[in-house]
C-alpha positions in Angstrom: 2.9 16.0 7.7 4.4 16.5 4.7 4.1 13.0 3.1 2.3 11.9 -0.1 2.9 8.3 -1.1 2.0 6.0 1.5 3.0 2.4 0.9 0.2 -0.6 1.0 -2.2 -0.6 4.0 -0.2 -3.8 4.5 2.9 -2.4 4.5 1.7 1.0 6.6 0.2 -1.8 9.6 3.7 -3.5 9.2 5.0 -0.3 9.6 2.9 1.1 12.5 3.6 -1.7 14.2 7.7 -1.1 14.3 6.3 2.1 14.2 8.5 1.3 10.9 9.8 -2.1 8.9 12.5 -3.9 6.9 13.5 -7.3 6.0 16.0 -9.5 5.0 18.4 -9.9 1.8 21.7 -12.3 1.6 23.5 -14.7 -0.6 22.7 -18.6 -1.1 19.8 -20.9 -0.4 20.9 -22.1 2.9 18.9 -22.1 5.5 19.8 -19.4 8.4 21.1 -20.3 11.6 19.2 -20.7 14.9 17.5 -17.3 15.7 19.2 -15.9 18.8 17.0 -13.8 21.2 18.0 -10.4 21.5 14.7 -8.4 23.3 13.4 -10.4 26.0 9.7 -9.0 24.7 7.7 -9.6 28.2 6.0 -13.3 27.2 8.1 -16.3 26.9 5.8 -17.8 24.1 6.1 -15.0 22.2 9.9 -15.6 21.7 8.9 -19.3 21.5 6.5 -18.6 18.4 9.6 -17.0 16.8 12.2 -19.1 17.4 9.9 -21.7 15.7 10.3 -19.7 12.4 12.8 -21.1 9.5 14.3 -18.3 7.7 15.8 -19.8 4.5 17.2 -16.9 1.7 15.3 -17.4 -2.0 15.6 -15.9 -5.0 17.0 -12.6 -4.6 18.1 -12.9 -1.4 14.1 -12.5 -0.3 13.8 -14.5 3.2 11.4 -17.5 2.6 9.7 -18.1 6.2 8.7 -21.5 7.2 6.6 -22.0 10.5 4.0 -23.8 11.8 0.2 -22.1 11.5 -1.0 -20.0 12.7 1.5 -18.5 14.1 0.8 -15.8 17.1 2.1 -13.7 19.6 0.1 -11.7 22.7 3.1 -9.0 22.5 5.8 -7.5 20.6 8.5 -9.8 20.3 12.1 -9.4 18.6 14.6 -12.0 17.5 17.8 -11.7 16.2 18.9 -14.1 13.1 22.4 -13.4 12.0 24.8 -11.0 12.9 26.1 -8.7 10.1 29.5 -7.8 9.4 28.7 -3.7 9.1 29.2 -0.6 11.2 27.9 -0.6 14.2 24.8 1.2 14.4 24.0 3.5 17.3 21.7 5.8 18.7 21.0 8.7 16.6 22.1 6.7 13.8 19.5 6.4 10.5 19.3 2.7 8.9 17.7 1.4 5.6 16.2 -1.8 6.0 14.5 -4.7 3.4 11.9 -6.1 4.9 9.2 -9.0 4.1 5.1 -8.9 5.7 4.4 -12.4 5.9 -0.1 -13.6 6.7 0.6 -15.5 9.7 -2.2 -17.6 9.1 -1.9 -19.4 6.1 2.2 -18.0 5.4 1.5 -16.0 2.3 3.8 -12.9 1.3 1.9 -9.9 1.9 4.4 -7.1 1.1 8.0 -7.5 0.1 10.3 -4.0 -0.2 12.0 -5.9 -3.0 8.8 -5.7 -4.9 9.0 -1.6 -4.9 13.0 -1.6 -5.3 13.0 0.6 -2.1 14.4 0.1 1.3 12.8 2.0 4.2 14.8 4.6 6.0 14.3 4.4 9.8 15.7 6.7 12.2 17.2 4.9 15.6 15.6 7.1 18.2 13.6 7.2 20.9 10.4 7.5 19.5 10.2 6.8 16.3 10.7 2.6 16.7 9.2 0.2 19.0 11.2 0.4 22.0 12.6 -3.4 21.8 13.3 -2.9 18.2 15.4 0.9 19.7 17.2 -2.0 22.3 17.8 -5.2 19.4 19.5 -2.2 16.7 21.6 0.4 19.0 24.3 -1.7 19.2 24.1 -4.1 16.3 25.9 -4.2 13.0 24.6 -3.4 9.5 23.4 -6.4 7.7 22.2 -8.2 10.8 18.8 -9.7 10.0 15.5 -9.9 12.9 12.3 -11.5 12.9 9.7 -9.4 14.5 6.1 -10.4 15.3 3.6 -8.0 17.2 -0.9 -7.9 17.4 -1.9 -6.2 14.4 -3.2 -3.4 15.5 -6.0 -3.6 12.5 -7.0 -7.1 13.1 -7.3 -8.3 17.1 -7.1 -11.9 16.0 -4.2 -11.7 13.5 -0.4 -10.9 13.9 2.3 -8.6 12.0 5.6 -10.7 11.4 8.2 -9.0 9.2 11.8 -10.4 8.1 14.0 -7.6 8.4 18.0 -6.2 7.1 19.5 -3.7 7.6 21.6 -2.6 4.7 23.1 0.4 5.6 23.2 3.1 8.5 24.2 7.0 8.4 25.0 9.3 11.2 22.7 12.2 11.9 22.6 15.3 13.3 21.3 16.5 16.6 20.1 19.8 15.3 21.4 21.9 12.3 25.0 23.3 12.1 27.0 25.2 9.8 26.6 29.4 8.8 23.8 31.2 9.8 22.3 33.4 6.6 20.5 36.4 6.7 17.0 36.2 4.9 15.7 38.8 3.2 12.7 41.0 4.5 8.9 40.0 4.2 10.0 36.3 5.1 8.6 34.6 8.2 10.2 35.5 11.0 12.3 32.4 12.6 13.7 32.3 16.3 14.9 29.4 17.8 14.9 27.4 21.4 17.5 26.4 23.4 17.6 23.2 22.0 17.3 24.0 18.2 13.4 24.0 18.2 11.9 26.7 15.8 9.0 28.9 15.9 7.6 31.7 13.6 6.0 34.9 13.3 4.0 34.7 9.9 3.8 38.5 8.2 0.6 39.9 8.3 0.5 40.5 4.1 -0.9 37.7 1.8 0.7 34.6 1.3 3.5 34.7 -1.8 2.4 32.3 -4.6 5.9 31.1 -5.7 7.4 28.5 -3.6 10.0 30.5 -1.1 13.1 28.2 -0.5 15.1 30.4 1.8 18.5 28.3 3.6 18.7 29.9 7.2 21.5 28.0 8.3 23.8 26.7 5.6 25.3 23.2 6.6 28.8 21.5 5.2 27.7 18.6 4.9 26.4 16.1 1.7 24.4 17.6 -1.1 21.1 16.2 -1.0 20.5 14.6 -3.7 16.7 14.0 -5.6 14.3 11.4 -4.3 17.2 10.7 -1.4 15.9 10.0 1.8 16.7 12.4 4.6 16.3 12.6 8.2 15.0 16.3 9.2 13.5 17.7 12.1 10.9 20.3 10.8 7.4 22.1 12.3 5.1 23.3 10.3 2.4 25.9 10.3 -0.3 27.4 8.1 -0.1 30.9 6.9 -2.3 31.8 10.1 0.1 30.8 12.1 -1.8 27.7 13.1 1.4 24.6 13.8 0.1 21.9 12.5 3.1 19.6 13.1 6.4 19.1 14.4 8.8 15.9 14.7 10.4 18.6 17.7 7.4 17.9 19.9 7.3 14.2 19.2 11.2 13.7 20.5 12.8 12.3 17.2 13.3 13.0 13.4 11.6 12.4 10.6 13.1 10.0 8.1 11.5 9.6 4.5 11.8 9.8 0.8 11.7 13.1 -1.1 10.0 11.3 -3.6 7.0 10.5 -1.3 6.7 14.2 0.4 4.8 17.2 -1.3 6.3 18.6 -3.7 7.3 22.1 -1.9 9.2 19.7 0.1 11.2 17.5 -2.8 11.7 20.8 -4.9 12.6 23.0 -2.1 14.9 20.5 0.2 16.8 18.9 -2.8 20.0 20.1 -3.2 20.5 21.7 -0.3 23.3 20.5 2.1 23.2 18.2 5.6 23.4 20.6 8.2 21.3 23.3 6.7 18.1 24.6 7.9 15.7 25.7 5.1 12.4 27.9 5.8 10.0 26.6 3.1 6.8 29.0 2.5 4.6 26.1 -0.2 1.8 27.6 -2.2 -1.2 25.5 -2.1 -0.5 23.7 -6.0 2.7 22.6 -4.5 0.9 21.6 -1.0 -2.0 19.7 -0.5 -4.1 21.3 -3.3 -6.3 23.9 -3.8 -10.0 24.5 -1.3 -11.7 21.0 -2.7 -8.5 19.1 -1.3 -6.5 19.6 1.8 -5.5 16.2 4.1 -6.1 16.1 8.1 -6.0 19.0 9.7 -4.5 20.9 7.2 -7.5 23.1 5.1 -7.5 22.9 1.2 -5.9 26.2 -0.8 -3.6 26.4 2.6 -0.1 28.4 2.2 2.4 26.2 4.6 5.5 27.5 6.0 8.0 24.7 7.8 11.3 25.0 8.8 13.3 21.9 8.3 17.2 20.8 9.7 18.6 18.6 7.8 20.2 15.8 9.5 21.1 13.1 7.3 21.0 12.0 3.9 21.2 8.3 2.6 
């Protein structure tokens, strides 16, 4: 819960329904091939609807859909379109996809990542993607394009269908690795699980009003450089103690933008290295604002403290 900028709501219901999104790029106004079925989604009409979809490359390499409407589907449903010529992507892996959101009833570009000049950054795990989207990607090869359709979960009668790519992949970390560093005293206390998982013991003095970037672990890896995206896992707490978050618990990392985090997050995690783990104590200015603000669960004027392991950069 550290993120800020939130793309359209048509782009965060493409999204949810993945749970994330991409679509498609490539040289050439050809027409693509056939789509080949890669996820056998559960309804037979459901792959039908999609392999009824034309998937012809415009200007820019944005896919231009052509299908007959409306178009729907019952279930999630995944097709694949072309085969890239990439790294094989596998589980674990992050990706950056292009994708398209296309209005299935009257096929009119919602959202287009090519409009924003940002890919998405999606992490391959269990968890954090649609299971038949987990199945079509482990396995494939960057620059392999998919059609994907599922309900939308914010309209019963009307259905997400994204064109995705994916452009590149990166190789992430289980859990982070490299020299452990002593922190000074008054910190938060860290101690770790078995399996890498933090938790704290938050001093019982007030809150320090400077952002605290303290490295815990100090990886080898890539600097990480400003507005990159990064895969992480992280928990965060108030300065109560209170967790209000943690990707630990869901069973996957986080992948996103520094540019679209708070900004105790971009400031405190950029230029730091893959493989380090950074304790991060965020006064409120650099948080979610001071008692009149706040966002879900977390109060306004609240003091955060997360530890984040840095996995991955792209």
């Amino acid at each position: 819960m550290a993120f800020t900028r939130r793309p359209s709501i048509v782009a965060m219901t493409a999204l949810a329904a993945l749970t994330l999104t991409a679509c498609g790029s490539g040289d050439g106004e050809d027409a693509s091939p056939a789509p080949t079925t890669v996820v056998d989604a559960g309804a037979a009409a459901d792959l039908e609807a999609l392999e009824s979809v034309t998937w012809t490359d415009g200007d820019g390499g944005v896919p231009e859909l052509e299908f007959e409407v409306p178009l729907g589907v019952a279930a999630p449903a995944v097709l694949k379109v072309t085969d890239g010529d990439g790294e094989t992507i596998e589980l674990g892996n992050s990706i950056s996809v292009d994708y398209t959101v296309t209005n299935t009833a009257d096929n009119s570009l919602l959202y287009s990542t090519y409009d924003v000049g940002q890919t998405e950054t999606l992490s391959v795990a269990e968890g954090a993607l649609d299971p038949i989207l987990l199945e079509a990607f482990e396995g494939s090869t960057v620059g392999s394009t998919y059609l994907y359709a599922a309900p939308d979960a914010q309209n019963p009668d009307g259905t997400v269908l994204m064109a995705l790519t994916v452009q590149s992949r990166t190789e992430v970390l289980d859990r982070a690795e490299g020299t452990a560093v002593e922190p000074p005293e008054g910190l938060p206390e860290v101690s770790l699980a078995d399996n890498g998982a933090p938790s704290v013991e938050i001093p019982s003095e007030d809150p320090p009003a400077e952002l605290i970037v303290q490295p815990l672990i100090e990886g080898d890896g890539a600097v990480v450089p400003e507005g990159a995206s990064i895969s992480a896992h992280y928990t965060g707490w108030l300065w109560t103690g209170d967790q209000f978050d943690s990707s630990w618990e869901r069973g996957a990392p986080a992948t996103f933008p520094l540019d679209g985090v708070i900004q105790g997050w971009s400031q405190g995690l950029a230029g730091q290295t893959v493989g380090s783990q950074v304790l991060l104590v965020i006064p409120p200015e650099l948080g979610y604002g001071d008692e009149d603000a706040g966002q879900g669960g977390i109060p306004g004027g609240s003091t955060l403290v997360f530890v984040v392991d840095i996995l991955g950069v792209q």
